[in-house]
Every structure is written in structure tokens, then in C-alpha cells.
N, C-alpha and C positions, 0 to 999 in steps of 0.2 A: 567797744561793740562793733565798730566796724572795722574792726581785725576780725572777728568773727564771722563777720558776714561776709567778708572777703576770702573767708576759710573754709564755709558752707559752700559759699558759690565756686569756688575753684573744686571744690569737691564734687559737686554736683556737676560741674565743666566733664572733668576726669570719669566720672560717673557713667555720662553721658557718651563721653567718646571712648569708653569701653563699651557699652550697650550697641555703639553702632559697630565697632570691630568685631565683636559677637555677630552682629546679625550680617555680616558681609561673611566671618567664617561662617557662618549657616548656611548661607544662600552659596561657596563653594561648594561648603559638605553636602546639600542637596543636587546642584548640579554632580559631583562627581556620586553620588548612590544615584543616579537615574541613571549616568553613564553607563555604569555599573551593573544595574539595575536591566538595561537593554541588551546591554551585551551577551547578560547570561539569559534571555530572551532569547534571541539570537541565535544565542549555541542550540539551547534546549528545542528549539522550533526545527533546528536544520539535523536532529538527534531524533528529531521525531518524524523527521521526512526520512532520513536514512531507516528507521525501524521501519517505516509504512511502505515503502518501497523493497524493500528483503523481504517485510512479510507478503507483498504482492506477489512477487517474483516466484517465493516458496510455493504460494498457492496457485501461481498461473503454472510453475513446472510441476505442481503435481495434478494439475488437472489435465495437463497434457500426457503426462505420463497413462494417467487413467483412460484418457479419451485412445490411446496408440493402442492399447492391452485389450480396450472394449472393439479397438475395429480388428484388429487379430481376431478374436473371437469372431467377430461375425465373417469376416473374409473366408477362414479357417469352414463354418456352419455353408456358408454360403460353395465355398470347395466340395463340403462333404455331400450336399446336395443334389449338385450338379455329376458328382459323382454317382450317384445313387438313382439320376432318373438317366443319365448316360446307359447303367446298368442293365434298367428298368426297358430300355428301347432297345438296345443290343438285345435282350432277352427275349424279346418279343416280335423283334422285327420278323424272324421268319414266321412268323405264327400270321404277324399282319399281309403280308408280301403273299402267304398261303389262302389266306381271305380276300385278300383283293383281287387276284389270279381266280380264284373259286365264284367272285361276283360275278367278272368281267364274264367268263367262262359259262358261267347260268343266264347271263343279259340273249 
């Protein structure tokens, strides 16, 4: 009987000190998947800065592109204006020069 018990307990030893080599490979195998586990954190975080960043960029160059096109236009409106009351006095100035002369001239 106590060959047997000597054969339980060495088993149960053996048992034992594989249960704890298991749980030392776990506690590797979970340090290296967090490793792991980080890293591709990591990339995908610096993946999603480079995407956030191009799409910023896209949107700040086409908003400037928009904003150059919108002041053409108005420069452009603002030309044609200045053109048109330029027109408007040239046109008129002898008519006015002819009324002012015609005031002075009744005073």
C-alpha cells in the first residue's frame, strides 16, 4: 500500500509541477498577446492619424481652393463696378461741370 501511495503522491508532485509550467507558459503567452496586442494599437492609432491628417489637409486645400475662386469673383464684380461708375462720371462730368458753371453763373 505504500508503493501506492508513494505512486499517487509522485504523481500528484508531477501533476502539480506541470500545472505550474502551464500556468508560467500562460502568464508568457499573455504577456506576449498584450505585446502584441499593443503594438497593433499602435500602428492602427498612427493609421488613423495619417488618414485624419490627409483627410484634413484634402479639406483645408479644397477649401482654400474655394475661398481663391470666390475672391476672383468678387475682385473680378468689384473691377466691373468700378468700371461702370468710372463710365457713369466720365459720362456725366460735362453735364455736371455745365450745371455748376450754370449755378455759379445765376448766383
Amino acid at each position: 500500500m505504500s508503493q501506492k501511495v508513494d505512486g499517487i503522491i509522485s504523481s500528484l508532485s508531477e501533476l502539480e509541477s506541470d500545472i505550474d509550467s502551464v500556468n508560467l507558459s500562460l502568464v508568457e503567452m499573455k504577456k506576449s498577446l498584450n505585446s502584441i496586442a499593443q503594438k497593433e494599437i499602435d500602428s492602427l492609432l498612427e493609421q488613423t492619424k495619417k488618414m485624419a491628417n490627409s483627410e484634413a489637409e484634402s479639406m483645408i486645400s479644397e477649401a482654400k481652393s474655394k475661398a481663391e475662386s470666390e475672391s476672383q469673383k468678387i475682385t473680378q464684380d468689384g473691377e466691373t463696378k468700378v468700371a461702370e461708375i468710372q463710365q457713369k462720371i466720365d459720362s456725366n462730368f460735362n453735364s455736371a461741370v455745365d450745371n455748376a458753371v450754370s449755378t455759379i453763373l445765376k448766383s
